[in-house]
C-alpha positions as CSV (number, residue, x, y, z in Angstrom):
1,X,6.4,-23.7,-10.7
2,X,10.2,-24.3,-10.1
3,X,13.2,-22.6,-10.7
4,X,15.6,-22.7,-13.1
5,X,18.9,-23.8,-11.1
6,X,18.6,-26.5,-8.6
7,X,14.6,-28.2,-7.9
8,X,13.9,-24.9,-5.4
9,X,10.1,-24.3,-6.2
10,X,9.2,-20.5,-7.1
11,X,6.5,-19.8,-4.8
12,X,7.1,-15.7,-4.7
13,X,5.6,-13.1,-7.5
14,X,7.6,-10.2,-6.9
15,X,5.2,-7.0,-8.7
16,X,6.9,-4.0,-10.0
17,X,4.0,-1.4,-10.9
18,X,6.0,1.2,-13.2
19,X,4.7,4.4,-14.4
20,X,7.3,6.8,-15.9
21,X,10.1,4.6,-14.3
22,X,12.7,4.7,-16.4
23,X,15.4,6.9,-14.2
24,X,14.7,4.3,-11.4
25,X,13.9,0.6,-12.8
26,X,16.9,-0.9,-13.8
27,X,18.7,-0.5,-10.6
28,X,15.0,-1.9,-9.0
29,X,15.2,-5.1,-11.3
30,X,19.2,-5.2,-10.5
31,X,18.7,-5.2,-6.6
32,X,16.0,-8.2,-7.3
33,X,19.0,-10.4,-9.5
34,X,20.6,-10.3,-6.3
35,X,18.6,-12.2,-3.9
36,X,18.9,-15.9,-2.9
37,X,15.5,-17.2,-3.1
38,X,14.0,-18.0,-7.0
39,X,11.6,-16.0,-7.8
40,X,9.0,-14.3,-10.2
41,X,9.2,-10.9,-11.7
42,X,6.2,-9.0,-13.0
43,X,6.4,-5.7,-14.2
44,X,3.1,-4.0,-14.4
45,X,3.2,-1.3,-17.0
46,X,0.8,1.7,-16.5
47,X,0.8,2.6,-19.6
48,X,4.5,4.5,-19.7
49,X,5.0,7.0,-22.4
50,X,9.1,7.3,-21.2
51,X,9.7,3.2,-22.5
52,X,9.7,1.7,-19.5
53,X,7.9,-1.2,-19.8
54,X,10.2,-1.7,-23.3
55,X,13.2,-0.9,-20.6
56,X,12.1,-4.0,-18.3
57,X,11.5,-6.1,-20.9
58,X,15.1,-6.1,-22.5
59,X,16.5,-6.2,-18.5
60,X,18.7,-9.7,-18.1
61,X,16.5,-10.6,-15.4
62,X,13.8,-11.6,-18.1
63,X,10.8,-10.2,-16.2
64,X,7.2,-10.9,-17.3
65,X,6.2,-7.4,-18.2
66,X,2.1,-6.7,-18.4
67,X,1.4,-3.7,-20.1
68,X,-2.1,-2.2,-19.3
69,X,-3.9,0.0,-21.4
70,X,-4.0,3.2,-19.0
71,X,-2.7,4.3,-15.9
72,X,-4.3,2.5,-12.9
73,X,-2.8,3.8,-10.7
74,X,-0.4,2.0,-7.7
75,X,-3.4,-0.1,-6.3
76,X,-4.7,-1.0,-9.5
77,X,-1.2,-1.9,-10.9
78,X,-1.0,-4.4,-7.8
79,X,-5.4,-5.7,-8.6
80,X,-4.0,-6.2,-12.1
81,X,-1.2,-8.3,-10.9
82,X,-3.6,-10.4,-8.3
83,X,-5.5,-11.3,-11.2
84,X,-3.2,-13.8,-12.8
85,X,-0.7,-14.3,-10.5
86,X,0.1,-17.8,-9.8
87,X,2.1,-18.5,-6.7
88,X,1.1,-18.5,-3.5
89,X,3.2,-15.4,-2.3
90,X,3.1,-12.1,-4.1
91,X,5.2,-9.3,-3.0
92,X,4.6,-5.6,-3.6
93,X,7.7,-3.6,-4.6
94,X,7.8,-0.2,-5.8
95,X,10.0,0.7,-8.8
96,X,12.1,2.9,-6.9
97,X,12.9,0.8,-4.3
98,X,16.0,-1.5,-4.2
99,X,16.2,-4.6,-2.2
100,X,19.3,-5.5,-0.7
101,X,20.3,-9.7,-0.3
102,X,18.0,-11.3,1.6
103,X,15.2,-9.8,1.6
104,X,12.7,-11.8,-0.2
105,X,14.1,-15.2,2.0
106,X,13.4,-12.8,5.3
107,X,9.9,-12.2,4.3
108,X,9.3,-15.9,3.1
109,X,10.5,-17.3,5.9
110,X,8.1,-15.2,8.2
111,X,5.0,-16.7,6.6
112,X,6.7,-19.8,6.2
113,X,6.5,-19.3,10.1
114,X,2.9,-19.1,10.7
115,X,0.1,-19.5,8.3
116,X,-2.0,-17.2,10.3
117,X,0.6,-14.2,8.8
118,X,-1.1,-12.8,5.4
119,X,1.4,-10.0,5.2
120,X,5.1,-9.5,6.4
121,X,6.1,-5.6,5.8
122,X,9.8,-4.9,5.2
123,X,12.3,-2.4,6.2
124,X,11.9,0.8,4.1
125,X,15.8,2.6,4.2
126,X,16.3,6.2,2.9
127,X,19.4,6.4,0.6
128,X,21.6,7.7,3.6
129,X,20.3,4.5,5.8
130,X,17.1,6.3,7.9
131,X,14.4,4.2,8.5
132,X,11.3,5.4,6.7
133,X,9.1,2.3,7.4
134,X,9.1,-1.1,8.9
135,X,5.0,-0.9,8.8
136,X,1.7,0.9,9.0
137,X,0.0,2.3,12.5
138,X,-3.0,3.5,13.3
139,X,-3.8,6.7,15.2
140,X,-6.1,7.6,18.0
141,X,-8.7,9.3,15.0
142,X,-8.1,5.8,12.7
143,X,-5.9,7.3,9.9
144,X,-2.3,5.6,9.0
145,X,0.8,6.2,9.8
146,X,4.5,4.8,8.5
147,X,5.9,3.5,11.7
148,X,9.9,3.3,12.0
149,X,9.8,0.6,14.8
150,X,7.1,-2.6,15.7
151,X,4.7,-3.7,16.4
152,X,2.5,-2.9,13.6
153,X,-0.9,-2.8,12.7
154,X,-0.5,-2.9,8.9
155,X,2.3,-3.3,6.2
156,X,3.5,-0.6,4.1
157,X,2.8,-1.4,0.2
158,X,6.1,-0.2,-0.9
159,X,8.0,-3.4,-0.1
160,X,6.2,-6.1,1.1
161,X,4.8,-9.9,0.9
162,X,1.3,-10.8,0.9
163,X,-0.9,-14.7,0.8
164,X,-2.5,-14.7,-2.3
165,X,-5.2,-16.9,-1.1
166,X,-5.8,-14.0,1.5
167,X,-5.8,-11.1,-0.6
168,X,-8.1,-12.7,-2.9
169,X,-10.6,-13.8,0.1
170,X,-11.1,-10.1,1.1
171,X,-11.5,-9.1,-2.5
172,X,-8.3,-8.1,-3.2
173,X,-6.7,-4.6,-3.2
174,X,-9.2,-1.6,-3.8
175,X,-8.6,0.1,-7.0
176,X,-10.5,2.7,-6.4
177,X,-8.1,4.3,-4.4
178,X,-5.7,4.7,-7.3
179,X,-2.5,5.2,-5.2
180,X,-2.1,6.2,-1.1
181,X,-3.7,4.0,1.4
182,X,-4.7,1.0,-0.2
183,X,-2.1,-1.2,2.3
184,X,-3.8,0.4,5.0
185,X,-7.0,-0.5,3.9
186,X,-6.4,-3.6,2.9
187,X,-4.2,-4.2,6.3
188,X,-7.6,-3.1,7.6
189,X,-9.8,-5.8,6.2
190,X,-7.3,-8.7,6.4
191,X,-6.7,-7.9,10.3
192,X,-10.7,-8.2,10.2
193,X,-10.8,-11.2,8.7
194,X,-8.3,-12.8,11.5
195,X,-4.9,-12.7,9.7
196,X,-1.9,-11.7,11.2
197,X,0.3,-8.8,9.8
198,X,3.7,-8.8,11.1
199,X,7.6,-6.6,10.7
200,X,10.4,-8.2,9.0
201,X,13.1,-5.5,10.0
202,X,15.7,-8.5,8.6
203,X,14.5,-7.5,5.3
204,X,15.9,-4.5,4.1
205,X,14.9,-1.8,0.9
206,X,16.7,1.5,-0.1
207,X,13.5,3.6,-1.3
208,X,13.7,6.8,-3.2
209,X,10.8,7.9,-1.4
210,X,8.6,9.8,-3.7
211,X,10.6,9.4,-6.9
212,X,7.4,9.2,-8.8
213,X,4.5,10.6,-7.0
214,X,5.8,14.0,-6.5
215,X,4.3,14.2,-2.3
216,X,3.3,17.9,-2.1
217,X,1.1,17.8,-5.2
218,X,-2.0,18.7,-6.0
219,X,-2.9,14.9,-6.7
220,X,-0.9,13.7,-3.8
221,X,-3.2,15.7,-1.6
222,X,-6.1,14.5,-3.3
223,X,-5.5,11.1,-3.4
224,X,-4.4,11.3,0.2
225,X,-7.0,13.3,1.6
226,X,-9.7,11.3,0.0
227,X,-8.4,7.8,0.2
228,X,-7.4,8.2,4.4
229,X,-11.6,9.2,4.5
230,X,-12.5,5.9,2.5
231,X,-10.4,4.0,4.6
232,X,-12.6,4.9,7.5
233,X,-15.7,4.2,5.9
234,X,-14.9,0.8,4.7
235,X,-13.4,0.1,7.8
236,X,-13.4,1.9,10.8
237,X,-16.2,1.8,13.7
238,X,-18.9,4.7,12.3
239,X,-18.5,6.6,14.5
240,X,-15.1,7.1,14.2
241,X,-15.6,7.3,10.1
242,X,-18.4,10.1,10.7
243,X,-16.8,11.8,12.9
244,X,-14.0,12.3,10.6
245,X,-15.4,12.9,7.8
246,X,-17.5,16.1,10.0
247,X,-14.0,17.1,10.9
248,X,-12.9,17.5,7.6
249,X,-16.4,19.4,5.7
250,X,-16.1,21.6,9.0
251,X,-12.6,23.0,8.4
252,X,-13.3,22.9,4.5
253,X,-16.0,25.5,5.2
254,X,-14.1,27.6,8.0
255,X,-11.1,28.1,5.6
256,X,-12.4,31.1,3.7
257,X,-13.1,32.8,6.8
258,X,-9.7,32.4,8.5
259,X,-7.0,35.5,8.0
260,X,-4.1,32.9,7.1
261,X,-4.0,29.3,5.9
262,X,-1.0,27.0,5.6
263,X,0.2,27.5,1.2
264,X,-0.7,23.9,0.9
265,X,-2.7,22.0,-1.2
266,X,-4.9,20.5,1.0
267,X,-6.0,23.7,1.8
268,X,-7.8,25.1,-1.2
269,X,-11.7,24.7,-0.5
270,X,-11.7,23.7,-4.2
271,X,-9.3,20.7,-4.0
272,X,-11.3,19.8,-0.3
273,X,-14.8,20.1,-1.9
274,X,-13.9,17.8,-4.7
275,X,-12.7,14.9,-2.0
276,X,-15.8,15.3,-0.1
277,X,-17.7,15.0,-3.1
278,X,-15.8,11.7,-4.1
279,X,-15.6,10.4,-0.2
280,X,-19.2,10.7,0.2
281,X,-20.1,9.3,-3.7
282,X,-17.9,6.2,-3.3
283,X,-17.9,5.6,0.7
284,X,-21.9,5.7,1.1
285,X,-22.8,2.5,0.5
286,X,-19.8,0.4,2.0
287,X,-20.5,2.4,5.2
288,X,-24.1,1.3,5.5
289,X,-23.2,-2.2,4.9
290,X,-20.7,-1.8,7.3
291,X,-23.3,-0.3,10.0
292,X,-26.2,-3.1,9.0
293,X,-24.0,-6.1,9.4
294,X,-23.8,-6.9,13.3
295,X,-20.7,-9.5,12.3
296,X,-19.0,-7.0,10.3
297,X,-19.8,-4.4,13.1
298,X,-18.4,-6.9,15.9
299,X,-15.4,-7.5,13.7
300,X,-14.8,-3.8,12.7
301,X,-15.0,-2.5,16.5
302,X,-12.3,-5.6,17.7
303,X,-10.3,-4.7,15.3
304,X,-10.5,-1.1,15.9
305,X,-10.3,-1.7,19.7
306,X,-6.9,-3.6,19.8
307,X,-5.1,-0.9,17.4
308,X,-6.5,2.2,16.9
309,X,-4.6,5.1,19.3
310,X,-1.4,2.9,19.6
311,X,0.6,5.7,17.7
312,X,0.1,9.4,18.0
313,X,3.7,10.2,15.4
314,X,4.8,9.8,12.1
315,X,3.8,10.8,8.5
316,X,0.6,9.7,6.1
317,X,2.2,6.3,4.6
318,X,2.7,6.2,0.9
């Protein structure tokens, strides 16, 4: 695939999953006209009811625009995207995030680098120029954090370029997770599988953190709460996943008896009960396999070993 000016080949996908984006993906699709490297634009729409999609189509960047037939969700938007993309790089972008120049050469030119790098995370800037992100860490109890300096142990899906070949070796990104977590996850199983995962603070994003998701929902929690469990049961040493997942079931039940709870969402037994139900329907299995593979088991524990407890700060990445 080459570009249209000059004989530069178009070896990037950038993916915009869009749901209800309309307030937000025009200035998204105008921050990518701006960089220097040719490129690909995607626009997966999850099933919009505000014309979005319809808004991307008619943008002058000309982006592809693949329309699915219900919302996925973030992780299934980027699955959907896997599927048929057809360059060797595919970078993840959220539609409320705006790129400033140079970002996509940055991140190319790290896995131009070193083809041991499967993913190079960028620079997540709130509007006002605070870092929120230049990757993923892992705590001393396995679950992920945004980290606002390196190194890092996994990159943050919100802007972001990943090896296709990679992705699509490990199984590509886990739907199941809908949205929250599944770069940490999938950080988790590409680290396994020897990659490298590396910062690009060079490469720069203005994110509208939250512009879509609404962080303090009832979904939010759910999806958080849930997906941070499955992440340790796909991954993480057993005991570590077990252990966690006890944590949680023993504070669900202690809840009704304590005098005062933080007003929160992730602490009503109902919403709690519901994502141990979920954790324990969808995580079962891939824990077992996890714990009867001696490989996997080796892998999982090095892995686990050279990252987990590096960071004891920061917030649940998004």
């Amino acid at each position: 695939m080459w570009s249209r000016v000059g004989l530069l080949p178009v070896r990037t996908t950038v993916v915009v999953v869009t749901w209800r984006g309309r307030a937000h993906i025009e200035a998204c699709l105008d921050a990518l006209a701006k960089q220097d490297r040719p490129h690909r634009i995607l626009v997966v729409d999850n099933a919009s009811d505000d014309g979005s999609g319809e808004l991307a189509r008619d943008h002058p960047t000309s982006p592809e625009v693949l329309r699915l037939p219900r919302n996925t969700g973030y992780a299934g938007g980027i699955q959907a995207a896997l599927d048929v993309c057809g360059t060797p790089y595919m970078a993840w972008l959220n539609d409320d995030a705006m790129p400033l120049p140079g970002w996509l050469s940055a991140l190319e030119d790290a896995l131009d680098a070193d083809p041991r790098v499967a993913a190079a995370s960028a620079k997540l800037l709130t509007s006002t120029g605070e870092v929120q992100s230049v990757g993923v860490g892992l705590t001393r109890d396995g679950h992920g954090i945004d980290l606002t300096e390196g190194p890092i142990f996994g990159f943050c899906g919100g802007a972001a370029l990943t090896r296709v070949d990679a992705l699509r070796a490990i199984g590509g990104v886990p739907v199941e997770f809908f949205c929250y977590y599944e770069d940490t996850d999938t950080s988790w199983r590409l680290r396994r599988a020897g990659w490298r995962i590396v910062s690009v603070p060079a490469a720069e994003v203005v994110h509208l953190h939250g512009a879509t998701a609404h962080p303090g929902s009832v979904d939010f929690h759910r999806w958080n709460e849930r997906n941070r469990l499955l992440t340790l049961l796909r991954n993480a040493p057993l005991r570590i996943a077990v252990r966690e997942l006890a944590r949680f079931a023993v504070i669900t039940a202690l809840i009704p008896l304590k005098r005062e709870v933080p007003d929160a969402a992730n602490f009503e037994v109902g919403l709690r009960l519901r994502v141990l139900r979920e954790v324990l329907r969808r995580g079962a299995t891939k824990a077992t396999l996890v714990a009867k593979s001696a490989t996997k088991a080796t892998l999982v524990a090095q892995v686990s070993g050279s990252w987990v407890g590096r960071w004891s700060g920061g917030r649940s990445p998004t």
